[in-house]
C-alpha positions, -999 to +999 in steps of 0.1 A: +387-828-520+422-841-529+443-808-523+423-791-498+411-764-525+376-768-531+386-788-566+373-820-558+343-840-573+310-820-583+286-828-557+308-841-533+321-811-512+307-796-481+281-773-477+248-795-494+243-824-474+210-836-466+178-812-457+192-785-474+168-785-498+144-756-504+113-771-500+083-756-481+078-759-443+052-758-422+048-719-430+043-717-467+017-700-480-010-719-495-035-697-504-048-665-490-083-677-486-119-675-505-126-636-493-112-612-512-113-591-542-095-597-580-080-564-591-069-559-629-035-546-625-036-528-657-072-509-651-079-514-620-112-529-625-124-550-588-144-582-586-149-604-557-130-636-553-142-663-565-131-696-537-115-725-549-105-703-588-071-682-583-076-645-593-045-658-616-070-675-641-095-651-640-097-625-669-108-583-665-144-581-671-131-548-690-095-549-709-087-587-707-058-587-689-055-613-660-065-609-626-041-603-599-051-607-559-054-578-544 
């Protein structure tokens, strides 16, 4: 920074050096596992989870809408 006042070069100043990225550590969340049940969050219709397909790609058996985990 040439004066001292934070006006320097974008990308060069303090507070982002390296590994301070947002990346996931050794406790991110990968899945929540194959038991379970889909809920519809607009009925409220249940089905068992399905391992290995996300309740996110799964449609309501009833209105259409996708699947959320419950």
């Amino acid at each position: 920074m040439p004066r001292g006042d934070g006006t320097g070069p974008i990308g060069r100043g303090s507070g982002m050096g390296r590994g301070a990225g947002m990346g996931r550590g050794a406790g991110g969340r990968q899945g929540a596992g194959p038991g379970g049940n889909c809920v519809c969050p607009a009925c409220g219709e249940k089905m068992p989870h399905q391992a290995g397909t996300p309740c996110a790609l799964m449609n309501c058996p009833k209105c259409g809408v996708r699947m959320v985990r419950e």
